[in-house]
C-alpha positions in Angstrom: 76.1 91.1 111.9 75.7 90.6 108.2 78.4 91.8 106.0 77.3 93.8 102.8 79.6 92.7 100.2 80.3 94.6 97.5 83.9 94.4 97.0 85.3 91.5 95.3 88.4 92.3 93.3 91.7 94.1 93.7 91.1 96.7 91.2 87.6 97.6 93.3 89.4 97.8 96.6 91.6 99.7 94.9 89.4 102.4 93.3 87.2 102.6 96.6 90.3 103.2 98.8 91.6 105.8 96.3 87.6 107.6 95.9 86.8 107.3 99.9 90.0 107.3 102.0 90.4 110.9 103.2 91.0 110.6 106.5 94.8 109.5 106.3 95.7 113.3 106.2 97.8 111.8 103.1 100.3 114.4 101.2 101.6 114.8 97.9 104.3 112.4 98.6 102.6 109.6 100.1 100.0 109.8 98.5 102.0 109.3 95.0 104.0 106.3 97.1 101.2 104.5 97.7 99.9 104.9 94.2 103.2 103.0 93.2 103.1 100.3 95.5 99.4 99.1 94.7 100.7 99.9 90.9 103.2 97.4 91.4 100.8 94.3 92.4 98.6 95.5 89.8 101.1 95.2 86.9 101.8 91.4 88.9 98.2 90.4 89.4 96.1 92.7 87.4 92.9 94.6 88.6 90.3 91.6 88.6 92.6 89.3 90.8 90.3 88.0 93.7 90.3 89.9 97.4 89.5 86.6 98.7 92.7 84.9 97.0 95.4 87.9 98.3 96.9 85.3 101.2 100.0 85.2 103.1 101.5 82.7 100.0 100.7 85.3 97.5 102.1 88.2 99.0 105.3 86.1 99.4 105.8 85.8 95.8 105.1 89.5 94.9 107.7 90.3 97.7 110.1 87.9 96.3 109.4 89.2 92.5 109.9 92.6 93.8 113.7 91.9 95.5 115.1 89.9 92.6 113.8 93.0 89.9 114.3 95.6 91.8 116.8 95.0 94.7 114.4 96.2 97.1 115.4 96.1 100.8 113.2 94.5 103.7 112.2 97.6 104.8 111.1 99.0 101.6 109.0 95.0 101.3 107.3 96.0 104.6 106.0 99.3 103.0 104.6 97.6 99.9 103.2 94.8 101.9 101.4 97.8 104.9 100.0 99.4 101.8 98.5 97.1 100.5 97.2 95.8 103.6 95.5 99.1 104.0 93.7 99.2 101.2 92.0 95.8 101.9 91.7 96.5 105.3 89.7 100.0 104.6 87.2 98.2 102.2 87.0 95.8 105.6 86.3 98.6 107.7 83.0 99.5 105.8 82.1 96.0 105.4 82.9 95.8 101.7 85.0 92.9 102.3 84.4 90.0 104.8 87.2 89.9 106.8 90.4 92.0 107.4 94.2 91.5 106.2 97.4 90.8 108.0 100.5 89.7 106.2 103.8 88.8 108.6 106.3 91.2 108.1 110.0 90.6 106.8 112.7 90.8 109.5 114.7 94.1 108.7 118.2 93.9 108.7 120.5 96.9 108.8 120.8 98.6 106.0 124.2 97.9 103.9 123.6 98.7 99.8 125.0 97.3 97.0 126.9 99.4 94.5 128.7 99.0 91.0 132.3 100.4 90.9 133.1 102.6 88.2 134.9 100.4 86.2 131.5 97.8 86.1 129.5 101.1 85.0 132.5 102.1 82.2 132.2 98.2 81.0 128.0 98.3 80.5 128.5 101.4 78.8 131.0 100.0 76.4 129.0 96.9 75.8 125.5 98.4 75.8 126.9 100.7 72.5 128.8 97.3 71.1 127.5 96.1 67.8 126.0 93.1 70.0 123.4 95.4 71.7 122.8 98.7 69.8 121.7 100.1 73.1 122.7 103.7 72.9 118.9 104.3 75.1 120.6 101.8 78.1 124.0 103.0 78.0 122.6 106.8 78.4 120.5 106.0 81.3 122.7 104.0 82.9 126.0 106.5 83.0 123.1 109.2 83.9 121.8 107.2 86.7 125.5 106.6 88.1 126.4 110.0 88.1 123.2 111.7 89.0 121.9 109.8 91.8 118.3 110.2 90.9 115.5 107.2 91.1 114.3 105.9 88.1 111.0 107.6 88.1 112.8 110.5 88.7 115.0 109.9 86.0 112.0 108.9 83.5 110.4 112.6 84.7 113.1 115.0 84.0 112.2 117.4 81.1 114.5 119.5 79.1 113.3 122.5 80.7 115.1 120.8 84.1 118.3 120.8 82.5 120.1 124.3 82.4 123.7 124.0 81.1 125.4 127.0 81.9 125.0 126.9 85.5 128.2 126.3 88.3 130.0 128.3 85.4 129.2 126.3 82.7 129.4 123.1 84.3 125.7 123.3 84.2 122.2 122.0 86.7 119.8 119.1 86.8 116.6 120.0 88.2 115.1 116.8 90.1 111.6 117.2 90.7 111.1 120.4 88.0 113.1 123.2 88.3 111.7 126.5 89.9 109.8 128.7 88.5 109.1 126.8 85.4 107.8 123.3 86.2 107.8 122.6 90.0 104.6 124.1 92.0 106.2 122.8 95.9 109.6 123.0 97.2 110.1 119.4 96.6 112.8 119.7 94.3 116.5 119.5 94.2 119.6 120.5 92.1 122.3 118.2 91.0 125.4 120.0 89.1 126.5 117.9 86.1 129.3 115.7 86.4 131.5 115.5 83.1 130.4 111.7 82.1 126.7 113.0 81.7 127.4 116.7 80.0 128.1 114.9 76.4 124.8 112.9 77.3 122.6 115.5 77.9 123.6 117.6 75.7 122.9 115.4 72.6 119.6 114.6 74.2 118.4 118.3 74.3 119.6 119.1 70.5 115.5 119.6 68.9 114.1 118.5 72.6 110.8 120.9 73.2 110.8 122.3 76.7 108.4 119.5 77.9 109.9 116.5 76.2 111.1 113.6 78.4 115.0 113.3 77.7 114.6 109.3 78.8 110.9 108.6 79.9 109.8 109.2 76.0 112.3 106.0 75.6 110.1 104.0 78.1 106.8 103.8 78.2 106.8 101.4 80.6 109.4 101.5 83.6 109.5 97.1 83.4 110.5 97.4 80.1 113.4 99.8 81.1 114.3 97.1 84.3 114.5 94.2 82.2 116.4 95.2 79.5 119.0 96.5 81.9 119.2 93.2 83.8 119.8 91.7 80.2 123.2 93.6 80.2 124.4 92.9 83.6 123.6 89.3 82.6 125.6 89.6 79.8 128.4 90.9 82.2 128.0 87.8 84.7 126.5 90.4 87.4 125.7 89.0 90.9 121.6 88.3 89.7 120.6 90.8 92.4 122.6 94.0 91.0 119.8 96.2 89.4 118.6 99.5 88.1 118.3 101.2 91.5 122.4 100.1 92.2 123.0 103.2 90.4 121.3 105.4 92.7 123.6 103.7 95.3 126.6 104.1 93.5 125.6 107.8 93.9 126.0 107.8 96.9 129.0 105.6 98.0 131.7 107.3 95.5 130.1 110.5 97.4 130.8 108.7 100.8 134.1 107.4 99.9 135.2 110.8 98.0 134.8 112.7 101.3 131.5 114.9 100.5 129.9 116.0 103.7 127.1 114.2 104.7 124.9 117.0 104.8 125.7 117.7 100.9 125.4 114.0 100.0 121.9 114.4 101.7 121.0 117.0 100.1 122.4 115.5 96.4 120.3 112.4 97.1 117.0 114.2 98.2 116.9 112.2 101.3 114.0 113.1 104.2 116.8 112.2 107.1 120.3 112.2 107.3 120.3 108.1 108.8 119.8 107.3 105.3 122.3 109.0 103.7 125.0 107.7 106.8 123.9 104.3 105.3 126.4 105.1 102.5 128.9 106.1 105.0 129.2 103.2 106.6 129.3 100.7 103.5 133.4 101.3 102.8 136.5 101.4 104.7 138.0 103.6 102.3 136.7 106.7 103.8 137.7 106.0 107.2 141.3 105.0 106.1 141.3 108.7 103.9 140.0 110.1 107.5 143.5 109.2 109.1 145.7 109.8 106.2 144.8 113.7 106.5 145.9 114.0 110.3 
């Protein structure tokens, strides 16, 4: 049987998948997932890179670009690599493309995260504001990131109108994911009370904000732009080459673990789907355990 093609670049597979692939039963969520993934070889490859020159070698180096930026885990490599792979695959299915796509999946290892201690994200602060960086925009978002837990296009999304300060009695409430009854239409949201290293922060970035300004993704147009200049700091710093932007996030969540807050709450703080993630945390320090005997 003769295949019709028509399909020849990325950028087409791309656009065909994302036009005639309806049948996934694909919501909200994964659908905006798989968006980023194919994103993410785009911004590598660009839209008129060659189906026919996407091999085994290539996704290798997108992988390996991918770990040393963002600190990626295995499993996380296997999801970019199966989307991908779907959307060749599809165009393969309706003969748009000569042959289908397998690429060999990374071996997962359990998961163990890598964090920054809170003396590593006092020091980037410090030198981010030093006269040898001017980088107020970096030391914001990295103190916010440390202390709110949120991804970084999360991060990049929250408005001022997600941001209410006199919440928790004055403490105050980030909205992640808009805040109800204003900008969220689902229930895919969550709040995180504001810690006291990122009141001062926020509060100097709401002075004149409009309701719908950005309070750090009208910084960054582009979230690569945000990545690299972070890893400039941390090089500065003589950081281990793999400690990135998402280490925040798991900062989050290991002070939380070795603090003592309940799983459940941590869960909830992190807006994670099941709780085996958030144990992940649990499970990276002794300290917690140690705490665990002390109060008996």
């Amino acid at each position: 049987m003769t295949t019709d093609i028509e399909i020849r670049t990325w950028g087409q597979a791309l656009d065909y998948d994302l036009k005639r692939n309806k049948s996934h039963g694909r919501n909200k969520s994964s659908h905006k997932n798989i968006l980023s993934h194919c994103n993410s070889f785009t911004s590598m490859y660009g839209r008129s890179y060659p189906c026919k020159r996407i091999t085994q070698d290539v996704m290798d180096d997108f992988i390996e670009e991918l770990q040393q930026e963002r600190g990626i885990t295995d499993a996380t490599a296997n999801r970019y690599m199966a989307t991908i792979k779907a959307v060749l695959n599809f165009a393969h299915t309706k003969k748009k493309l000569p042959h289908s796509y397998k690429f060999t999946k990374l071996k997962e290892k359990p998961g163990r995260p890598e964090w920054y201690d809170k003396a590593v994200i006092d020091e980037y602060e410090k030198i981010a504001r030093s006269d040898y960086f001017f980088r107020n925009d970096l030391a914001d978002i990295a103190v916010f990131g440390a202390y709110v837990g949120a991804r970084q296009a999360e991060i990049l999304n929250i408005k001022a109108v997600d941001i209410d300060l006199n919440s928790y009695e004055g403490r105050g409430s980030i909205y992640i994911g808009g805040r109800p009854g204003f900008t969220t239409k689902n229930d895919d949201w969550r709040e995180v009370p504001i810690h006291q290293r990122v009141r001062p922060i926020v509060k100097r970035r709401l002075e004149n904000a409009q309701q719908n300004t950005r309070i750090f993704g009208d910084e960054w147009s582009n979230k690569d732009v945000l990545l690299r200049n972070f890893k400039k700091v941390l090089s500065f710093m003589d950081q281990p080459p793999q400690m990135n932007f998402h280490h925040l996030r798991h900062s989050f969540g290991v002070w939380h673990a070795e603090a003592g807050t309940p799983i459940r709450t941590l869960m909830e703080l992190m807006g994670h789907k099941t709780i085996e993630t958030t144990l992940m945390y649990a499970k990276v320090s002794n300290r917690a355990r140690a705490n665990a005997m002390a109060n008996i």
